[in-house]
C-alpha positions in Angstrom: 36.5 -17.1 -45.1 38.7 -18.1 -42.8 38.4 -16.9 -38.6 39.6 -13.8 -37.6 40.8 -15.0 -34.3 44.6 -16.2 -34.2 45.8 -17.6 -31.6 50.1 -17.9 -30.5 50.7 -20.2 -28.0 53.5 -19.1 -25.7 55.1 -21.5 -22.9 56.3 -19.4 -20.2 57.7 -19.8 -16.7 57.5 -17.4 -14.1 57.3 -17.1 -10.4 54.6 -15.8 -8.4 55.0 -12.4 -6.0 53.9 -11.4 -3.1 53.4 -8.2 -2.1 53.2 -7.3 1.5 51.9 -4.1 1.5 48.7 -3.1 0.4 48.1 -2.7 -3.2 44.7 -0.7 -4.3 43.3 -1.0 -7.5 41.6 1.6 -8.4 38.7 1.5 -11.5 38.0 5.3 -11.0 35.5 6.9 -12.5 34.7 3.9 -14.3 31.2 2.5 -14.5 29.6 -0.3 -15.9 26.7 0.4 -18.2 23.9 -2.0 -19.3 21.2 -1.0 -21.7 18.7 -3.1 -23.0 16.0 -2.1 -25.8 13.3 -4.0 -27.0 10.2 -2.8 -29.1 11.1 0.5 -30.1 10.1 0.1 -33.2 6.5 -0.5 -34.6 3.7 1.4 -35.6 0.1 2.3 -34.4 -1.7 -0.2 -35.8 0.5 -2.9 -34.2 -0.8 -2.6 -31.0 -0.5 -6.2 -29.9 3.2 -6.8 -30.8 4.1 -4.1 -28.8 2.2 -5.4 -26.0 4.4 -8.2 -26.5 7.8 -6.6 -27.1 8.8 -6.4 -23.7 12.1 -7.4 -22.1 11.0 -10.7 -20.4 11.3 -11.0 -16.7 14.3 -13.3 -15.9 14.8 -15.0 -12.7 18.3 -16.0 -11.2 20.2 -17.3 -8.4 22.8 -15.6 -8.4 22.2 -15.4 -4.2 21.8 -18.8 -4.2 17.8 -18.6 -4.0 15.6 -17.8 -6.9 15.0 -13.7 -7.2 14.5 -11.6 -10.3 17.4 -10.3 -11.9 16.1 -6.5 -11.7 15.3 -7.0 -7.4 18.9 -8.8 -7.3 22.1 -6.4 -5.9 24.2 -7.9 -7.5 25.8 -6.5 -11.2 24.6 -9.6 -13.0 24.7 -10.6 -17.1 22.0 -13.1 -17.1 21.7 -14.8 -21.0 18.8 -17.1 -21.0 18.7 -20.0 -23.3 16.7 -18.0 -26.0 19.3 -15.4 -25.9 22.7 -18.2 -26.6 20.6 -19.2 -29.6 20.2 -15.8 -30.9 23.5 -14.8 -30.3 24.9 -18.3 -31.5 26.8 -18.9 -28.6 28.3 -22.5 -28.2 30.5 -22.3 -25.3 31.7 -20.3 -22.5 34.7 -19.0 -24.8 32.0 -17.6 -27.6 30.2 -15.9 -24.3 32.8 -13.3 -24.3 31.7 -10.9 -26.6 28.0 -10.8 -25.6 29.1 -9.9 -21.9 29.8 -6.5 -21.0 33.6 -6.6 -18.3 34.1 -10.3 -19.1 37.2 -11.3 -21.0 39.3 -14.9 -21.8 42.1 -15.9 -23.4 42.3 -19.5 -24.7 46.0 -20.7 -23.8 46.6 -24.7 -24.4 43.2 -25.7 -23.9 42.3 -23.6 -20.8 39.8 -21.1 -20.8 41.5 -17.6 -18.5 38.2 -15.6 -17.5 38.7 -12.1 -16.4 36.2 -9.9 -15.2 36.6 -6.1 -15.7 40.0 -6.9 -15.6 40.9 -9.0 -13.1 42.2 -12.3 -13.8 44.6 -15.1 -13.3 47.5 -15.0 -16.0 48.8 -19.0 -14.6 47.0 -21.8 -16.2 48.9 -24.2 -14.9 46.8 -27.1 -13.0 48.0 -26.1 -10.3 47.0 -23.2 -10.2 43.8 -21.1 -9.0 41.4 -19.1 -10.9 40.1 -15.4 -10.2 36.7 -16.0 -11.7 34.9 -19.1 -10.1 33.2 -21.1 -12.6 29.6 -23.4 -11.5 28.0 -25.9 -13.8 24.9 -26.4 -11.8 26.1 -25.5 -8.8 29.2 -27.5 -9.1 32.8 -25.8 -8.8 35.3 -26.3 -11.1 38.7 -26.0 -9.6 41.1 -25.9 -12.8 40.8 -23.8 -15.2 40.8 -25.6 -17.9 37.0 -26.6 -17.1 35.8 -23.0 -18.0 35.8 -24.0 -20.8 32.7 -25.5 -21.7 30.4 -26.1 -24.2 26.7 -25.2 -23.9 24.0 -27.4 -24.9 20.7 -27.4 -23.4 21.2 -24.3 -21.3 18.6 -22.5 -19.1 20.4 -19.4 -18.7 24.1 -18.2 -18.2 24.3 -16.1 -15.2 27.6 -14.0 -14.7 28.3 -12.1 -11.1 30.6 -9.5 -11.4 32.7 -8.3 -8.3 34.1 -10.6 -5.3 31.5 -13.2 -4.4 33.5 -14.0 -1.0 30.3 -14.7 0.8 28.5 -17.5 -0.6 30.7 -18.7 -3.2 34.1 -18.5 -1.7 37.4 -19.0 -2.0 38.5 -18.0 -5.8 35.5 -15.4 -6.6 37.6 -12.3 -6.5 36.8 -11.2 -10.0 32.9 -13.0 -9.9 31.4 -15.8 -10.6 30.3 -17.9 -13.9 26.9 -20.1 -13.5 25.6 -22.6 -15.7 22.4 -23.4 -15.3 20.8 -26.4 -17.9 17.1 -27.3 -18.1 16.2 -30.6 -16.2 13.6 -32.5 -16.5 9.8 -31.9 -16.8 6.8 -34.2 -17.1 6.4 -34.2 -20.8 7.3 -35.9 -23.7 9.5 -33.3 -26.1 12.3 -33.5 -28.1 14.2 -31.9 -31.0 17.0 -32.0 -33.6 19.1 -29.3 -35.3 22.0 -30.1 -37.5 24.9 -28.0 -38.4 27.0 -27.3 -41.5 29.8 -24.6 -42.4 33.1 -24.0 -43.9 36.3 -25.8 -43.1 33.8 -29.2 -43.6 31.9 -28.7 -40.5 29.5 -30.8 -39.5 27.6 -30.8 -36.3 24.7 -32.4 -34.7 22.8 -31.3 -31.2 19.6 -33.0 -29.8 17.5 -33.3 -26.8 14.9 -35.0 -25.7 12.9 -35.6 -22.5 10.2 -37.7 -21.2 8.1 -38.5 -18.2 8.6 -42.1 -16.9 6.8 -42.5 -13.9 3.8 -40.0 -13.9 4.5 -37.0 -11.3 7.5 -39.0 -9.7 10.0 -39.6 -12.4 11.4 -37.9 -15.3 14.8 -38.0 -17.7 15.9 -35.7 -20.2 19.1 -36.3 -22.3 21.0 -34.2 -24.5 24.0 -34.1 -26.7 26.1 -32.2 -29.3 29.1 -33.9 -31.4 31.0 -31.8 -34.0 33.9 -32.2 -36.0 35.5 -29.5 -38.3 38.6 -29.4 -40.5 41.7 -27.5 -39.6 42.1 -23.8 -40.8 46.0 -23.7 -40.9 48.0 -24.0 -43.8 51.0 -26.1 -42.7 54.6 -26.7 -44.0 55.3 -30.0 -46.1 56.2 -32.2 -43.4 52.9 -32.2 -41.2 50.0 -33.9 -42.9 47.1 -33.5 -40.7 46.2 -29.3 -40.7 46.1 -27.7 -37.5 43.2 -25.7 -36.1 41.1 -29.0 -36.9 38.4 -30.0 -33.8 36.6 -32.8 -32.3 34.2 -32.3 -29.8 31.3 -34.0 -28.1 29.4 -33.8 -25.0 26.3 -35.7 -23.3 24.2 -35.0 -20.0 21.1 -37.4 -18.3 19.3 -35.8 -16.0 16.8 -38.2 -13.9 14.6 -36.0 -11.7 12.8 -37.7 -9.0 9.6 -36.3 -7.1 8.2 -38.9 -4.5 6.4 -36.7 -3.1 5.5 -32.1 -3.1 8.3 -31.3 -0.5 10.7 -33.5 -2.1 13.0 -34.2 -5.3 16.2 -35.4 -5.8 18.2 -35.1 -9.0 20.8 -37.4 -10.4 23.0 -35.8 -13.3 25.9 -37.3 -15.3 27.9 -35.1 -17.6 30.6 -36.0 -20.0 32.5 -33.7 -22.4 35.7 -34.3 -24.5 37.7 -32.2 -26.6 39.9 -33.7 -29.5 41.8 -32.5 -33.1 45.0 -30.8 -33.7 45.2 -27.9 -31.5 45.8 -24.5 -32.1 48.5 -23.5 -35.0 50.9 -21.4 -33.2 53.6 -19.2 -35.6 56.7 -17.2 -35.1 57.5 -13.7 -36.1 60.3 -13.0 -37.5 62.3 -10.4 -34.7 65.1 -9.8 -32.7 66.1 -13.5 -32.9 65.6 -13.9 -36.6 64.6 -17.5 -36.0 63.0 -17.2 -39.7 64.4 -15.5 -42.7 61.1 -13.7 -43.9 58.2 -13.4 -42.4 55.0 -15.9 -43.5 53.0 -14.8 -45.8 49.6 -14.8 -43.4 49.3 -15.7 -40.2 47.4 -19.1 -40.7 50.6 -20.5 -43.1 52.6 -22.6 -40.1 56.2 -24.3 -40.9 55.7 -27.2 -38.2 57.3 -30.5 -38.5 55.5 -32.4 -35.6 51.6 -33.0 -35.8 50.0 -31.5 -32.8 47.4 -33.5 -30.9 44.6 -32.5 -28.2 42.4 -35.0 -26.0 40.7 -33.4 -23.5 37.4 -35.2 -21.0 35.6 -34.0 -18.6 33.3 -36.0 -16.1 30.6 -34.8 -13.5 28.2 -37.3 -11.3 26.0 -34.9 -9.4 23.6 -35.4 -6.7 21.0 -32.6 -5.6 19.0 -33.1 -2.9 15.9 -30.4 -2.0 13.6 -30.8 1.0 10.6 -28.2 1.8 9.8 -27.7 5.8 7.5 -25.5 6.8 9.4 -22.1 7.2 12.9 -23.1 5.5 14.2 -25.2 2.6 17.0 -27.7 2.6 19.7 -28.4 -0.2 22.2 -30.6 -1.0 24.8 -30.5 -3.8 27.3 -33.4 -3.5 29.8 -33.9 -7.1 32.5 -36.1 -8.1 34.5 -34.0 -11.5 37.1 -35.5 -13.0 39.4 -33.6 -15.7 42.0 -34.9 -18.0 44.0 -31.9 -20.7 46.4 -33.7 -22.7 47.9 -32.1 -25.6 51.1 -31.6 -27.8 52.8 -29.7 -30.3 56.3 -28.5 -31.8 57.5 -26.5 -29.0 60.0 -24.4 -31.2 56.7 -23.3 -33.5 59.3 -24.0 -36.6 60.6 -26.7 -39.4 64.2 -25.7 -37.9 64.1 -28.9 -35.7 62.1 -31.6 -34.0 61.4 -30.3 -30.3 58.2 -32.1 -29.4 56.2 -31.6 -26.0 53.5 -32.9 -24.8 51.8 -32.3 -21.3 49.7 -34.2 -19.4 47.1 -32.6 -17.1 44.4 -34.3 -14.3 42.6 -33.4 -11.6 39.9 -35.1 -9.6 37.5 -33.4 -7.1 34.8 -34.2 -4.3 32.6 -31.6 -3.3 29.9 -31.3 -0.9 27.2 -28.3 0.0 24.5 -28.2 2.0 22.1 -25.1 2.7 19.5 -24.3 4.5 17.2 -21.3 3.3 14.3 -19.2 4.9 10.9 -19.7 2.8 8.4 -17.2 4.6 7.2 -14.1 3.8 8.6 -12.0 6.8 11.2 -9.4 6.9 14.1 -11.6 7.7 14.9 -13.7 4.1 18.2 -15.9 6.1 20.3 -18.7 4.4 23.7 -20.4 5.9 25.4 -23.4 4.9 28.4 -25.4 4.8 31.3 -26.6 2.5 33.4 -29.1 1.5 36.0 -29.9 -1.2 38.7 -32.8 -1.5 40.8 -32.2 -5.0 43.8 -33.6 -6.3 46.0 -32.9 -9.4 48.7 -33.8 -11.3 50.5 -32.6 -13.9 53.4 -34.1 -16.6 55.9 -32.3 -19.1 58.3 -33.7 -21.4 60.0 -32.0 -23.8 62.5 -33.2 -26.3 65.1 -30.5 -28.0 66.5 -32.6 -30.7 69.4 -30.1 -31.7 71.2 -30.8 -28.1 70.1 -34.0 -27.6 68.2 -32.9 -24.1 65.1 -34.5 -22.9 63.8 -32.3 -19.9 60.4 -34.1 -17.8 58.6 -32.5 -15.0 56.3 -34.3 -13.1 54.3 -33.1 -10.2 52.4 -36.8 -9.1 50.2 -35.4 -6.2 48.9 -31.8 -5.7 45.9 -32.2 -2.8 43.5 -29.8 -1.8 41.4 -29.7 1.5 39.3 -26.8 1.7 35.8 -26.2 4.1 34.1 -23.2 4.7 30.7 -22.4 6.7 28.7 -19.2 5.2 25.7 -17.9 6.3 23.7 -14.2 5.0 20.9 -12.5 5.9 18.5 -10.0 4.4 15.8 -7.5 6.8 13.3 -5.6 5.1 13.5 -2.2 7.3 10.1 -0.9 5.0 8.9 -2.1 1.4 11.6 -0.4 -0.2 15.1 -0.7 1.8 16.8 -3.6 2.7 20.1 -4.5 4.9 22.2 -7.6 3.9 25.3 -8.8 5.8 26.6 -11.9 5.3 30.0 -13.7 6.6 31.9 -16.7 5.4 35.1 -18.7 7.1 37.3 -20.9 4.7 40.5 -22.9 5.1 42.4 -24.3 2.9 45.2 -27.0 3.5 47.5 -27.8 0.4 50.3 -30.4 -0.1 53.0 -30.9 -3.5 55.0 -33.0 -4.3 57.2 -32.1 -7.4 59.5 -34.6 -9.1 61.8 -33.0 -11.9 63.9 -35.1 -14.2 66.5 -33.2 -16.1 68.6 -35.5 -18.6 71.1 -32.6 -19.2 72.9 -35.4 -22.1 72.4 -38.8 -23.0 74.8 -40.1 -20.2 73.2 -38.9 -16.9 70.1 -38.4 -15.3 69.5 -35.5 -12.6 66.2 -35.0 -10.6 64.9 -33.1 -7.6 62.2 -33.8 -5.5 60.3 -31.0 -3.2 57.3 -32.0 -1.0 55.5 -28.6 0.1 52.5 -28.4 2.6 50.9 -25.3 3.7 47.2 -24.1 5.4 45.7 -20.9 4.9 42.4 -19.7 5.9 39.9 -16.4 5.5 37.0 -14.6 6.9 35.3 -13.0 4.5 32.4 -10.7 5.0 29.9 -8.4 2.6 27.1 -5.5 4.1 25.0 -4.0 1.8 22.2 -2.1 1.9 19.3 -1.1 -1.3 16.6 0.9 -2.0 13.6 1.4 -4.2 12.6 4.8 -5.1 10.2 3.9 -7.2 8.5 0.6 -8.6 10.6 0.1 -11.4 13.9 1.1 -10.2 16.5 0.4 -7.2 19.4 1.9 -6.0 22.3 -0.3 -3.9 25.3 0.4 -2.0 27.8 -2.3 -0.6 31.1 -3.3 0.5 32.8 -6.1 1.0 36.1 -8.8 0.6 37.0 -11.7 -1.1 40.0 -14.3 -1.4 42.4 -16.5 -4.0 43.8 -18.9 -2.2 47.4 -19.5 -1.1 49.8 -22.0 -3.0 53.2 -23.1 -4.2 55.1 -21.8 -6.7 55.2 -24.8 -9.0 57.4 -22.8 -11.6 60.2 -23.0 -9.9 60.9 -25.6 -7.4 62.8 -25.2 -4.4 63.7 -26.5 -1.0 63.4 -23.8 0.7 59.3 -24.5 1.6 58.9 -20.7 2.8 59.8 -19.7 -0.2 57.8 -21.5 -2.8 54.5 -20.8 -0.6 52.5 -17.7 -1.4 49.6 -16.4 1.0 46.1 -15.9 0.0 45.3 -13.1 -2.7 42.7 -10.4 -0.7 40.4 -8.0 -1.9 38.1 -5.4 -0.7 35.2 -3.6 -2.9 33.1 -1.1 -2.6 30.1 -1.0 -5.2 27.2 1.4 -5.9 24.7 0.4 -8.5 21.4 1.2 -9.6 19.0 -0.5 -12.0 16.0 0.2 -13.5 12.6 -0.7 -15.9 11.6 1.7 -18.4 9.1 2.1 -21.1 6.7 0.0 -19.7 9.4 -2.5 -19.5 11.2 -2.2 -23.1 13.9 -0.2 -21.9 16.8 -1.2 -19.0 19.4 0.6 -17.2 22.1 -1.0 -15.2 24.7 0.4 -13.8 27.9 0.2 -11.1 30.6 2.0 -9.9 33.1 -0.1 -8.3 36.9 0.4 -6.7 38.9 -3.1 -5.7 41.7 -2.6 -3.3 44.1 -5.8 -3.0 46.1 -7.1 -0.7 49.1 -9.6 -1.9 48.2 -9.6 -5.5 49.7 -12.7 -7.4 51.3 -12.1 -10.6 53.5 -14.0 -12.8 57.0 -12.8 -14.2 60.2 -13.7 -14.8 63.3 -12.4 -12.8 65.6 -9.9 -14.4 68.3 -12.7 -14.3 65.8 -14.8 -16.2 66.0 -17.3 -13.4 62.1 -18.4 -12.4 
């Protein structure tokens, strides 16, 4: 049986809008619903596996210290390890379906996350996400590394609404945490192999162990898979599109000199490899094909595609007890490299190949410092720092007009710091007051080279060098209440930003206009969740309404210039 999801590739240039004014987006009367059911079934005599069919208490940290998901305010999907292997869920893009609001759309190797609806249509490397996405705390600035693949996981936490506060700059739609196990003082291990259609094969492991009694601990895993292509393709491509290649490997080494503290050392590695994605064309308005295929997985391509994607993390986390509050570290070095290529025309008609080149490297730092007591002030503040740079090269040949077109954008930097702090007071057992506040600024610099050989006897190129700053205060207040032990009720409001860049789709010296400011928004949430059934029945729910100030969208001009 072959997969039910196609995929067309479309490469499209646009420009990005501003819009002054204020722009509200309004989900009205829409509401997010969550039910969860467990053990409703069973029979009189079964007394003890109903005792045990009970939705298990999860805990998350979503607000960046460990609470349980049902006490958190905070709409949050939170799928444990468990629940990925139940669901069969191998990577972020398999997620999808198993989390209510959250959407993506696999374009060239990036992954686009949306949450209820809000997302970022340009996947250029340049460009900024809408939903920010953590692998253990670590913040991956392209988009391309939301797409991950899961192996080992803990749990899969996903915030929904801006998360301005405490995660920052590019949160406006939520936030995507990956959270793996680490090490523990034991010796276990295990092995699952994987077969399908299409000749796959796929192997997955893990195995931990305790080196140094109490003090020192590794844990390893891995998953490599290979499958065969699903495309049928026309007589002049050998190798069948659709086919994939994929690996990934992570050593944790936990170390525990002493109760108050540990430090972790991670290294993470993941590549991508194959074909690609088959990509078709309909037969339309410009009759490009004289009948339509006869299914949408029969191609007529005359260049092989080609994907090789890696993706590197070194992480160091550092946590220290004191007496009444704990301190954290998180510093990261991620590296990402998206290279990939196909027949850009999506026909046999001619040989028009392009192939694009995508890196980024980034250098992160966090430190936090978080309230441990018991009293009725629960505080936490921290600061922020992130160095990034990128690149990105095109070349595409049209082989009818004898054109080669190259665009090459050598150095895209990224400076951006923030300080954050947020602050909870319990007024009496049951209602609470959070405020929280977080400054950001962001300084950017571009330089884009593009190389236009318009025949094969000259050579034209421009060069634009952009540089811009930006910065944000962005702020959340909240309050919740429990009117009873097994339910809450919470009401907040508050902002969150996408930061400001350049419009690398069409080049221009005129620096003004190629800059676009920051993308704004303020949302105001009521939610409520509650246990029922002696905990085998859950009810979540929000009502949200976003309001947005200079939205950034992507379109082409009616004079189709970009």
């Amino acid at each position: 049986m072959r997969q039910s999801s196609v995929f067309r590739e479309r490469l499209q240039a646009g420009t990005i809008v501003e819009e002054n004014q204020m722009r509200p987006i309004i989900v009205f009367p829409s509401m997010a619903l969550v039910v969860l059911v467990v053990g409703l079934a069973g029979t009189p005599d079964d007394a003890r596996a109903q005792e045990a069919a009970v939705l298990e208490e999860i805990i998350v940290t979503a607000a960046k210290r460990e609470t349980n998901l049902q006490d958190t305010p905070i709409a949050i999907t939170a799928l444990t390890g468990d629940m990925l292997d139940s669901f069969n869920i191998q990577s972020s893009h398999d997620m999808i379906s198993s989390v209510i609001g959250l959407e993506g759309t696999l374009t060239a190797g990036n992954l686009a996350l949306a949450i209820r609806g809000v997302n970022s249509e340009n996947t250029d490397v340049t460009s900024d996400p809408t939903v920010a996405f953590h692998m253990d705390g670590v913040f991956r600035g392209r988009q391309s590394g939301g797409l991950a693949l899961f192996h080992d996981i803990q749990r899969v936490e996903t915030l929904k609404g801006p998360q301005g506060t405490l995660y920052g700059r590019n949160a406006t739609a939520g936030s995507i945490n990956v959270i793996t196990n680490k090490p523990v003082h034991n010796t276990e291990g295990n092995i699952e192999v994987l077969a399908g259609n299409y000749n796959r094969l796929g192997v997955r492991g893990v195995f931990n162990t305790s080196v140094v009694e109490d003090t020192l601990a590794v844990r390893f895993s891995f998953v490599d898979e290979d499958r065969d292509g699903y495309f049928d393709n026309g007589p002049e491509v050998e190798r069948p599109y659709g086919d994939s290649v994929e690996s990934a490997y992570r050593l944790h080494a936990l170390i525990t000199p002493n109760d108050r503290l540990s430090v972790l050392l991670t290294a993470d590695y993941q590549g991508r490899g194959g074909t690609g994605q088959g990509t078709n064309v309909l037969r339309g308005a410009d009759d490009v094909l004289a009948t339509d295929l006869p299914d949408p997985h029969t191609v007529l391509l005359n260049r092989e595609g080609f994907r090789d994607d890696q993706f590197r993390t070194l992480k160091v986390e550092v946590n220290h007890g004191f007496e009444n509050a704990d301190l954290t570290y998180i510093g990261a070095h991620y590296e990402s490299d998206v290279n990939f290529g196909l027949d850009f025309d999506r026909t046999n008609v001619a040989r028009d190949p392009l192939d694009i080149q995508n890196g980024s490297e980034q250098l992160s730092h966090e430190i936090r410092l978080a309230s441990n007591g018991d009293g009725p002030l629960q505080w936490l503040g921290g600061l922020y720092q992130l160095d990034e740079d990128a690149s990105r090269f095109v070349q595409l040949q049209i082989a009818r007009f004898g054109v080669t077109s190259a665009t090459d954008i050598p150095n895209y930097t990224v400076n951006s710091t923030a300080v954050f702090g947020q602050g909870t007071y319990s007024v009496s057992d049951t209602f609470r007051i959070t405020a929280g506040l977080r400054y950001s600024d962001d300084e950017k610099s571009q330089t884009d080279t593009v190389y236009n050989r318009t025949s094969r006897f000259g050579t034209s190129m421009i060069t634009v060098s952009n540089a811009g700053s930006w910065s944000s205060t962005d702020w959340t207040l909240g309050v919740d209440w429990n009117p009873s032990d097994d339910s809450m009720i919470y009401a907040k409001i508050g902002t969150g930003f996408k930061a400001g860049a350049f419009n690398v789709a069409n080049p221009t010296f005129n620096v003004a206009a190629s800059t676009f400011r920051p993308e704004e928004i303020l949302a105001y949430q009521i939610g409520h969740k509650s246990d029922l059934m002696d905990n085998r029945l859950q009810i979540n729910s929000e009502f949200f309404i976003y309001d947005y100030t200079d939205l950034q969208v992507t379109q082409r001009d009616d004079d189709q210039t970009v």
